[in-house]
One Martini backbone bead per residue (centre of mass of N, CA, C, O) as a GRO file, in nm:
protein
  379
    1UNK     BB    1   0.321   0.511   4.837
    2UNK     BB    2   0.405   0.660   5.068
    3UNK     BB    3   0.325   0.701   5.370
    4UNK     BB    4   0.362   0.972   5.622
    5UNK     BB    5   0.123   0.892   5.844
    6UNK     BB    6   0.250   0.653   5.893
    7UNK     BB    7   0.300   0.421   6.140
    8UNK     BB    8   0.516   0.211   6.331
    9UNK     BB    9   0.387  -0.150   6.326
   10UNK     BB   10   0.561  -0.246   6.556
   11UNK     BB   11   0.460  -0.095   6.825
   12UNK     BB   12   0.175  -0.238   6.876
   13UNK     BB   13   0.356  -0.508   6.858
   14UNK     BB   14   0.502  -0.770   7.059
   15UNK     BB   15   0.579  -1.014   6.769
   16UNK     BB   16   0.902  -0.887   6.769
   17UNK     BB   17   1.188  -0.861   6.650
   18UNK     BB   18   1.428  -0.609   6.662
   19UNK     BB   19   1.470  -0.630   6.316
   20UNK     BB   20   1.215  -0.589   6.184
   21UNK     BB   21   1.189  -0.276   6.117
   22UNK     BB   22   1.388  -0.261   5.933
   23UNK     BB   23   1.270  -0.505   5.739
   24UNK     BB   24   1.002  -0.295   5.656
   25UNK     BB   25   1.215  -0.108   5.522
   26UNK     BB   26   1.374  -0.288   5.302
   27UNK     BB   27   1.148  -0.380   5.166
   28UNK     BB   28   0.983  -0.104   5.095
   29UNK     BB   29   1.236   0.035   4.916
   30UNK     BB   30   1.234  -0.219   4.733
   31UNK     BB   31   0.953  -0.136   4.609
   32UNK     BB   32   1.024   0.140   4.474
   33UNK     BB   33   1.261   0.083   4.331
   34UNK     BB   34   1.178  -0.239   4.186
   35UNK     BB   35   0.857  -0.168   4.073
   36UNK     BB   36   0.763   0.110   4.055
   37UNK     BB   37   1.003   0.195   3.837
   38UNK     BB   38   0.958  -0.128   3.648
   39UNK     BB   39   0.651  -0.270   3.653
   40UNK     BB   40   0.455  -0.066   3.493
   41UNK     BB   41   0.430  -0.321   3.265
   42UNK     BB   42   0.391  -0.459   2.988
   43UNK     BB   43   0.430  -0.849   2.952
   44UNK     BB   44   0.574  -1.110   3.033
   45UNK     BB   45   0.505  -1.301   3.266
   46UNK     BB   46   0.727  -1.490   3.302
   47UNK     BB   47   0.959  -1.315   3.275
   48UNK     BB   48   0.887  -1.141   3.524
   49UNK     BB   49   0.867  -1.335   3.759
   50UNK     BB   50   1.157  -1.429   3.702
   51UNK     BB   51   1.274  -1.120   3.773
   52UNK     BB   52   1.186  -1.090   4.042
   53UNK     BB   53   1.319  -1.316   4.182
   54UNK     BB   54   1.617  -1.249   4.126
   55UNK     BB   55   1.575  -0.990   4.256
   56UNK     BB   56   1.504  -1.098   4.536
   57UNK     BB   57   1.743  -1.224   4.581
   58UNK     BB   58   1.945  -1.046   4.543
   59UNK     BB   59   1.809  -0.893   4.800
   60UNK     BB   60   1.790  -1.067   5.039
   61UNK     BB   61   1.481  -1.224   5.110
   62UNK     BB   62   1.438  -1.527   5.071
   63UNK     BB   63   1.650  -1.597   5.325
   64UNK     BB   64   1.388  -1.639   5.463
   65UNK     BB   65   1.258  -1.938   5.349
   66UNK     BB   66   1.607  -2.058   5.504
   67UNK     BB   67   1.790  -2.183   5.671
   68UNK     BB   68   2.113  -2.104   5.744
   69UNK     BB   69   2.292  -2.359   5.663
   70UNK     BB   70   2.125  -2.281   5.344
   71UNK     BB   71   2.167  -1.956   5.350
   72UNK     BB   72   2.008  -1.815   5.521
   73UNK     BB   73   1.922  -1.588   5.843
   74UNK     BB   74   1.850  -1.817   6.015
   75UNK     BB   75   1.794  -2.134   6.212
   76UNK     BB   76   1.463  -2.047   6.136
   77UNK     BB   77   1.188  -2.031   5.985
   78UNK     BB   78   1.003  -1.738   5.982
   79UNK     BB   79   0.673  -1.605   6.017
   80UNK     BB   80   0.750  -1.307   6.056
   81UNK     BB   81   0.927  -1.255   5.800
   82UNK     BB   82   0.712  -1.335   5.573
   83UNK     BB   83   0.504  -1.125   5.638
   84UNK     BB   84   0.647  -0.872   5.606
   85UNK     BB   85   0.748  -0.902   5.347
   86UNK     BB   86   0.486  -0.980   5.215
   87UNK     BB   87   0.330  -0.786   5.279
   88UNK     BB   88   0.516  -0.520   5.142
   89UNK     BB   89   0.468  -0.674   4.848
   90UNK     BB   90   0.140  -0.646   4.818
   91UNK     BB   91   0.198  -0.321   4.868
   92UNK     BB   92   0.282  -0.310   4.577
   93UNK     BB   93   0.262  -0.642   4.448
   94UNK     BB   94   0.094  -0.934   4.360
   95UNK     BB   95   0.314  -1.091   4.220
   96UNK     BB   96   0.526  -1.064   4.469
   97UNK     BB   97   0.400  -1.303   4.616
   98UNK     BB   98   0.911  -2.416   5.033
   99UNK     BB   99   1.104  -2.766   5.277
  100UNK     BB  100   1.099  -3.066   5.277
  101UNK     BB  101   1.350  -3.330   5.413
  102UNK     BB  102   1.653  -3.396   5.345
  103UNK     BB  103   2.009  -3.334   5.375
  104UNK     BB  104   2.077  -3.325   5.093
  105UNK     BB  105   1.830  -3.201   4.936
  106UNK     BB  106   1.877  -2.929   5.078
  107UNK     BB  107   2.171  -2.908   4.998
  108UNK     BB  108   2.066  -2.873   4.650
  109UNK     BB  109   1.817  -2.683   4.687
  110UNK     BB  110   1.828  -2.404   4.920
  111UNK     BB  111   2.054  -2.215   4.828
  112UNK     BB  112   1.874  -2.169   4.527
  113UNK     BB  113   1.658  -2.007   4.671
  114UNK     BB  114   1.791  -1.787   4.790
  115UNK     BB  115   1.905  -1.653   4.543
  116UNK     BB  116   1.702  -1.725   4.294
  117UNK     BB  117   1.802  -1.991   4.147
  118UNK     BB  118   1.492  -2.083   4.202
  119UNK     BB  119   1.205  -2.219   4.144
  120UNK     BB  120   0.909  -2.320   4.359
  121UNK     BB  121   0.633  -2.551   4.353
  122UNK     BB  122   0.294  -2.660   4.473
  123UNK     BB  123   0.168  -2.986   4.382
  124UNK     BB  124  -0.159  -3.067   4.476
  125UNK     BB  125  -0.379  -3.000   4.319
  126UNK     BB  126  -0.699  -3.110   4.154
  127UNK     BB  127  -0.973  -3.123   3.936
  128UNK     BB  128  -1.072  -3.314   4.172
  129UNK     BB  129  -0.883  -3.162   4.446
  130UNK     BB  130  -0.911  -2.959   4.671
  131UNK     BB  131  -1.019  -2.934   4.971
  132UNK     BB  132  -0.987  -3.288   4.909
  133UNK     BB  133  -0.676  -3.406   4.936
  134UNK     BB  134  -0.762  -3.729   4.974
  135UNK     BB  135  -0.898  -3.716   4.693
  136UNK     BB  136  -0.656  -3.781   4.505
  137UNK     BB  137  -0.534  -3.931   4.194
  138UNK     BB  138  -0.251  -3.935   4.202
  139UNK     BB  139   0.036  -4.134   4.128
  140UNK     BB  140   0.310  -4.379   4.281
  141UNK     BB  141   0.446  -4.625   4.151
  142UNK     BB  142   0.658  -4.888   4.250
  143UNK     BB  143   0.989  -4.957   4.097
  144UNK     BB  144   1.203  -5.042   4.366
  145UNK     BB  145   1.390  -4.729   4.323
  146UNK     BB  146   1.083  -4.645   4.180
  147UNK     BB  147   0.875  -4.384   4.062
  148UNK     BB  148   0.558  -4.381   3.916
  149UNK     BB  149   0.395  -4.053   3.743
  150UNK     BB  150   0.028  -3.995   3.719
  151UNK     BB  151  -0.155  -3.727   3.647
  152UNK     BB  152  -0.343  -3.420   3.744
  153UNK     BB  153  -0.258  -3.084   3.773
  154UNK     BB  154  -0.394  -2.756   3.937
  155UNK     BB  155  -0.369  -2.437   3.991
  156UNK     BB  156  -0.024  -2.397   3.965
  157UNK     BB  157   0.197  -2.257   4.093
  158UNK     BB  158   0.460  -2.161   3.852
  159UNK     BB  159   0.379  -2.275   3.613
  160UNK     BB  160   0.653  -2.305   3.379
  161UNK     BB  161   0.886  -2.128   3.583
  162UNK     BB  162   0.968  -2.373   3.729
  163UNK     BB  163   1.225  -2.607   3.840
  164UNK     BB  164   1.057  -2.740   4.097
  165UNK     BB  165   0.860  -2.954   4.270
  166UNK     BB  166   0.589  -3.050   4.521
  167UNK     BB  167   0.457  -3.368   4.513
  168UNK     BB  168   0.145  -3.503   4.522
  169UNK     BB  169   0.097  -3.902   4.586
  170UNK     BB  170  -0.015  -4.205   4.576
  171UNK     BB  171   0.106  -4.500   4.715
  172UNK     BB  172  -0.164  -4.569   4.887
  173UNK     BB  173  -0.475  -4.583   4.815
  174UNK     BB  174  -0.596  -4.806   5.044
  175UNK     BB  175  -0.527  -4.551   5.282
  176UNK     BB  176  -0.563  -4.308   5.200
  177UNK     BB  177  -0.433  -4.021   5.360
  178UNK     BB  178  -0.180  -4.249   5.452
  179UNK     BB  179  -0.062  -4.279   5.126
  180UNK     BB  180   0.091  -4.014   5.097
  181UNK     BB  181   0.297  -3.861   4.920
  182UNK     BB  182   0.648  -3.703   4.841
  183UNK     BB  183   0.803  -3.488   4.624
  184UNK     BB  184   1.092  -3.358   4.429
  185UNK     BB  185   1.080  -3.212   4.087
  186UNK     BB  186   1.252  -3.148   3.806
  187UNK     BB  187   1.076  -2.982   3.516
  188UNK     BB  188   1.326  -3.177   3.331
  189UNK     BB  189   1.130  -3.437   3.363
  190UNK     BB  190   1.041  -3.653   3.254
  191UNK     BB  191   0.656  -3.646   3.205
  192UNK     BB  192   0.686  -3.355   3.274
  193UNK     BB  193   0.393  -3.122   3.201
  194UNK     BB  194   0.275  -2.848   3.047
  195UNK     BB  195  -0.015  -2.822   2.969
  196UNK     BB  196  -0.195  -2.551   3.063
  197UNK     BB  197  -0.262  -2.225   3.107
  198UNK     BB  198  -0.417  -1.993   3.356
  199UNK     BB  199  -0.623  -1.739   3.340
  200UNK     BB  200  -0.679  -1.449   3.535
  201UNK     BB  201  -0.780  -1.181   3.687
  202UNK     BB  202  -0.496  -1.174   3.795
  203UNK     BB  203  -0.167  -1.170   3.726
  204UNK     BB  204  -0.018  -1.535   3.709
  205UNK     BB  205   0.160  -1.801   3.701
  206UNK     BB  206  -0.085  -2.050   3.590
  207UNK     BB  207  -0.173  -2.420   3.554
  208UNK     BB  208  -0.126  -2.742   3.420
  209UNK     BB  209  -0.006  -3.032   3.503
  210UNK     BB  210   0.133  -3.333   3.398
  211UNK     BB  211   0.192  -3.709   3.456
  212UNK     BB  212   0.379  -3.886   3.220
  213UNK     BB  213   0.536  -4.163   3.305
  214UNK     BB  214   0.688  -4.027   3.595
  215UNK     BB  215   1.033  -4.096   3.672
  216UNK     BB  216   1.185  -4.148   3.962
  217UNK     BB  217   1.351  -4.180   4.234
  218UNK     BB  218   1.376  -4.225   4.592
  219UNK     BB  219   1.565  -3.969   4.622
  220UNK     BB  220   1.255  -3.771   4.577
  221UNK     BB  221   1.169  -3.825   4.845
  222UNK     BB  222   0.969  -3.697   5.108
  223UNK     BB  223   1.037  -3.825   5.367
  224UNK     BB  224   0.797  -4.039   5.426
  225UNK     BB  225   0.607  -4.284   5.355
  226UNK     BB  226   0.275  -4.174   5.366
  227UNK     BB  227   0.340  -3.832   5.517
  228UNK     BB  228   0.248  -3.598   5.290
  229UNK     BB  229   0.031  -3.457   5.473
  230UNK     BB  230   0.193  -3.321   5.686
  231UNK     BB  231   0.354  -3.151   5.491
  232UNK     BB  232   0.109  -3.019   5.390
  233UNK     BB  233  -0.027  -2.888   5.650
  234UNK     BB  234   0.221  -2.729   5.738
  235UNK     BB  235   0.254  -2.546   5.513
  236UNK     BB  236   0.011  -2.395   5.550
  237UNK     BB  237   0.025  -2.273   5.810
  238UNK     BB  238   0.236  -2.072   5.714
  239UNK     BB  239   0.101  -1.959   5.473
  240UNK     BB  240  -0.155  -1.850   5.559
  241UNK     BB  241  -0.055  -1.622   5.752
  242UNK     BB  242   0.101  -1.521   5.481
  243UNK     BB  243  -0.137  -1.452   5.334
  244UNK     BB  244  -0.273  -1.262   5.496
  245UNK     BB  245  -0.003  -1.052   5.499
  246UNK     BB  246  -0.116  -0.968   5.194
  247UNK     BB  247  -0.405  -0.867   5.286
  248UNK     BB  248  -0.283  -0.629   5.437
  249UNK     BB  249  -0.110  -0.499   5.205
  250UNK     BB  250  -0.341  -0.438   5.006
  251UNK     BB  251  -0.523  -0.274   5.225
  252UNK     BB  252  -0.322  -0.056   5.286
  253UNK     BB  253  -0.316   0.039   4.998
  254UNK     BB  254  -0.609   0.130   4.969
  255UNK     BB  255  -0.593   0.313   5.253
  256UNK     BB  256  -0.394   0.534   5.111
  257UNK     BB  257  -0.556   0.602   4.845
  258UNK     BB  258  -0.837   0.705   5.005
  259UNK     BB  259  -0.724   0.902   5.173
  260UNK     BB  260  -0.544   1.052   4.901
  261UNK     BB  261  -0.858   1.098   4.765
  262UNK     BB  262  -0.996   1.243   5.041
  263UNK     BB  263  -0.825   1.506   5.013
  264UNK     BB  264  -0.841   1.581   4.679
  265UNK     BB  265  -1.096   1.563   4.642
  266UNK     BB  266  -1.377   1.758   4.514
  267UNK     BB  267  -1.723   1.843   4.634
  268UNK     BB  268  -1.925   2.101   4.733
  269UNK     BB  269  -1.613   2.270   4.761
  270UNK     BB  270  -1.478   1.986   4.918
  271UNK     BB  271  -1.365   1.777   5.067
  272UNK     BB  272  -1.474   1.449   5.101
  273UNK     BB  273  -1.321   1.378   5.391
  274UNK     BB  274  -1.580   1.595   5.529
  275UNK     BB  275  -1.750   1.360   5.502
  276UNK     BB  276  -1.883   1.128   5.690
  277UNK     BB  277  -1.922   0.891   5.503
  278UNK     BB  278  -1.593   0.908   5.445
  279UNK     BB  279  -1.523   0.896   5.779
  280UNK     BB  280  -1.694   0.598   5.853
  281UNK     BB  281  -1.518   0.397   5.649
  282UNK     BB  282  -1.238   0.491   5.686
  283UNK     BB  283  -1.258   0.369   6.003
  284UNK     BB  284  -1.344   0.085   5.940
  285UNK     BB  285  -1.107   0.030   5.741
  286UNK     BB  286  -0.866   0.044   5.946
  287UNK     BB  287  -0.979  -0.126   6.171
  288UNK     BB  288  -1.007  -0.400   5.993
  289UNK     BB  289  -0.677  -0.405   5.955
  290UNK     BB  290  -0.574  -0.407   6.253
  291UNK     BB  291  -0.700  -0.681   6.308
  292UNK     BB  292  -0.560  -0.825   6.128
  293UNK     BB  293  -0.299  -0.803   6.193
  294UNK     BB  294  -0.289  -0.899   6.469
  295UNK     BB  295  -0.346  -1.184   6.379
  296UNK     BB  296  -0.150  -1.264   6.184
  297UNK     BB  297   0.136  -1.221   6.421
  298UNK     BB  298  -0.011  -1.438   6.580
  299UNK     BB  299   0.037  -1.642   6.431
  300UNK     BB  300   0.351  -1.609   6.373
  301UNK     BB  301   0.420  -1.653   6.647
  302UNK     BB  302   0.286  -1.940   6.703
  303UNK     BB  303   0.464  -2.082   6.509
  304UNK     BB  304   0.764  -1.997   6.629
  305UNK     BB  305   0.664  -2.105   6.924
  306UNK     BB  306   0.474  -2.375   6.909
  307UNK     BB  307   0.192  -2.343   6.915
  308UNK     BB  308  -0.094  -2.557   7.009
  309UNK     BB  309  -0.248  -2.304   6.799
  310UNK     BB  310  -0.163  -2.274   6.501
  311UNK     BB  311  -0.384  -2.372   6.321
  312UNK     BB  312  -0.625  -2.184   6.427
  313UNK     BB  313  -0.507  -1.928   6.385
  314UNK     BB  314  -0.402  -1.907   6.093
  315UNK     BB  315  -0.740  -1.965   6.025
  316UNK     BB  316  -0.824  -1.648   6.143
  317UNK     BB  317  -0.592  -1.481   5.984
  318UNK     BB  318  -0.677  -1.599   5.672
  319UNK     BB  319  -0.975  -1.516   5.680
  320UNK     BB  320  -0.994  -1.250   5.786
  321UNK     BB  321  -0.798  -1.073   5.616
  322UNK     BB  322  -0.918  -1.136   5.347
  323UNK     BB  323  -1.224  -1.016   5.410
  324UNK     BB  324  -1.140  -0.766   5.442
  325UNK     BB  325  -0.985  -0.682   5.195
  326UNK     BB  326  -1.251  -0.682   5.030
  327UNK     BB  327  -1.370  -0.458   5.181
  328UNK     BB  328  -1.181  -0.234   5.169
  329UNK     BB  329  -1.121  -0.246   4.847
  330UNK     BB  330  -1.414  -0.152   4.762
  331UNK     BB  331  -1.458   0.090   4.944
  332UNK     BB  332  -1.208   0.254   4.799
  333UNK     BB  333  -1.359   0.202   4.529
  334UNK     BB  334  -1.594   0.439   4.603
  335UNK     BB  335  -1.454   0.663   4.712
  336UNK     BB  336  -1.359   0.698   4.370
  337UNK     BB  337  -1.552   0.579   4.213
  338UNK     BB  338  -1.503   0.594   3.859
  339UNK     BB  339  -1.190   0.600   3.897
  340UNK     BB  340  -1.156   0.295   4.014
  341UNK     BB  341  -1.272   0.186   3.674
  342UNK     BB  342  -1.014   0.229   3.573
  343UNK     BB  343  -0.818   0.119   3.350
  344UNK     BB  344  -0.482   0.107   3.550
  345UNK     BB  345  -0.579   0.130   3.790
  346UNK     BB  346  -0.471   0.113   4.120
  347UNK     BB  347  -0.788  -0.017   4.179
  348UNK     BB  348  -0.811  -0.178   4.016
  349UNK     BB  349  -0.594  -0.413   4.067
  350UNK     BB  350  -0.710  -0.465   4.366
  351UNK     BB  351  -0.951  -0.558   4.307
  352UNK     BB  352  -0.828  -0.843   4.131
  353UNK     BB  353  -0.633  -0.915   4.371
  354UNK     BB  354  -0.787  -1.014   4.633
  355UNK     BB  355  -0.996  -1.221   4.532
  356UNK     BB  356  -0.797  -1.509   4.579
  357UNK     BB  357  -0.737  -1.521   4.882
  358UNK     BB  358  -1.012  -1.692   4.961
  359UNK     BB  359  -0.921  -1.952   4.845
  360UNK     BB  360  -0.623  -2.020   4.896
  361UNK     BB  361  -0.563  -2.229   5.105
  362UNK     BB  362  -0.780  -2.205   5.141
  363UNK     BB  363  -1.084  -2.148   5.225
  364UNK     BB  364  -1.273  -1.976   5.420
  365UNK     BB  365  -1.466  -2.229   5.497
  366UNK     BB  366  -1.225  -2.404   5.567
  367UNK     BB  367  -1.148  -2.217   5.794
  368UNK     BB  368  -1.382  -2.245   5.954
  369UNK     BB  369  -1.398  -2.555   6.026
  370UNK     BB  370  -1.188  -2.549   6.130
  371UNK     BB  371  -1.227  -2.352   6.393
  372UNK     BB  372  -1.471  -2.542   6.473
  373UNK     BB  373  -1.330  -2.814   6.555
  374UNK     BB  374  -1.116  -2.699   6.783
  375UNK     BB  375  -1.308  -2.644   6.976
  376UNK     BB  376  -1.512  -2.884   6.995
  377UNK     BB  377  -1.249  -3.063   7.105
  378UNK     BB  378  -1.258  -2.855   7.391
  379UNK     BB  379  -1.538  -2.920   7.466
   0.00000   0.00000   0.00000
């Protein structure tokens, strides 16, 4: 998996602080020696996704998903550490591809998502409800110091293995995109159902919970009632040059495999990297990857540094980079030919692994509309 050629990619960088090249080093071994050598076998999907949390939690990189008071690395969670990481689980495999609240809430969850030992879930989507998160129809009935939740979400990862949800539903209906709450709900609560597993391209455990008057108390609320979409909003934000980060991690895996197959592939007497059209392909393929990567961590720059375009940043990296990495992903399986199309070679992985990336967290289609309304709003 190890590229000897890779050049050290924090160099070109301005956007990371000291430590990051360590960390970019200590993510890459530990995915040699805890993936590469461990779970390229068949197995249940959710015992190996808990196990693989886990085991990230052992080796101490969670705790980069939360502030240092309740365990984390740092005094606020960086956009640029889970980048890091994120790109380089996701190059490794993209299986190993968190929390707004109050003070105690935090301090009963965030310690347990840092060791490994709480898996937590984002469950915003609904069958009718995907890119238009204000129409919503989980419904959450106020009855004095509790609320009563109704409704079914779709599409929900972790779904099933998770611990904890946080979970977006209408409080106040006739008020709609400002009537939205957070709930913070435990997966053994009463009323909380995983409906159905949802099987995909790509192996993911992920599925359709629903919620029969499932009934929380008031201490469940996350932030003030009501203002349920900023927090879901900021964490998209996050989420989503995270998600850049894996589609860099994943493109970066296919042009390593293409250098490494149109070196050693002989035809016509010598070896196909010597022939133009494949390294035509090659040089277009670093580029864009080289471009992503760049977007990227400009982007979780501008989140750590708070900056006023931090949401336009952010959806033109996930946009570009993911659409990027579907471009390089199949470049890479042509470069293989024939050898690409075979079951459960690392390019057909790639090739099922990367196409989910331009839907979730918002679609592409999603991230051009934001970036095209911030201009809009400046012009």
């Amino acid at each position: 998996m190890t590229n000897s050629k890779a050049e050290n990619r924090n160099s070109i960088l301005p956007f990371f602080e000291t430590d990051s090249s360590a960390l970019r080093e200590r993510v890459r071994l530990w995915v040699e020696q805890e993936i590469a050598s461990r779970d390229r076998v068949d197995g249940d999907l959710e015992q190996r996704a808990i196990a693989r949390v886990r085991r990230l939690g052992a080796g101490g990189f969670l705790k980069y998903a939360v502030p240092e008071e309740f365990g984390g690395m740092r005094n606020t969670v960086q956009a640029r550490d889970l980048c890091i990481v994120r790109e380089e689980l996701a190059r490794g495999d993209a299986l190993t591809d968190t929390l707004a609240g109050n003070r105690e809430q935090k301090k009963l969850i965030l310690p347990v998502i840092a060791r490994g030992d709480c898996i937590a879930a984002f469950a915003i989507t609904e069958p009718g409800a995907g890119s238009d998160v204000a129409s919503l129809q989980t419904r959450a009935v106020r009855r004095g110091n509790e609320f009563c939740l109704t409704g079914t979400k779709s599409f929900i990862s972790n779904a099933g293995v998770a611990d904890c949800y946080v979970v977006f539903a209408s409080t106040e209906p006739e008020k709609k995109s400002k009537g939205i709450s957070a709930f913070l709900i435990e997966a053994k609560t009463p009323g909380l159902v995983v409906k159905e597993k949802t099987e995909l391209l790509s192996p993911h455990p992920i599925g359709v919970i629903e919620f029969a008057d499932c009934v929380v108390g008031e201490d469940a609320l996350l932030g003030r009632e009501g203002k349920g979409l900023q927090i879901a909003f900021a964490t998209l934000d996050l989420l989503r040059c995270s998600v850049g980060a894996a589609a860099v991690g994943l493109a970066q895996r296919a042009l390593d495999e293409a250098v490494q197959y149109s070196e050693t592939r002989r035809q016509f007497g010598r070896p196909i990297a010597e022939f133009q059209g494949i390294e035509f392909k090659l040089a277009e393929m670093a580029t864009e990857l080289e471009a992503s990567r760049l977007l990227v961590y400009q982007a979780a720059w501008a989140h750590d540094c708070a900056g006023d375009d931090t949401k336009r940043k952010s959806s033109m990296a996930k946009f570009y980079a993911t659409e990027a990495a579907q471009r390089i992903v199949d470049q890479a399986l042509q470069i293989h030919g024939g050898n690409g199309l075979i079951a459960g070679s690392i390019m057909e992985r790639l090739y099922r692994d990367v196409r989910a990336l331009r839907i979730y967290e918002g679609t592409s289609e999603i991230q051009k509309l934001i970036i095209a309304r911030s201009l809009l709003k400046k012009s």
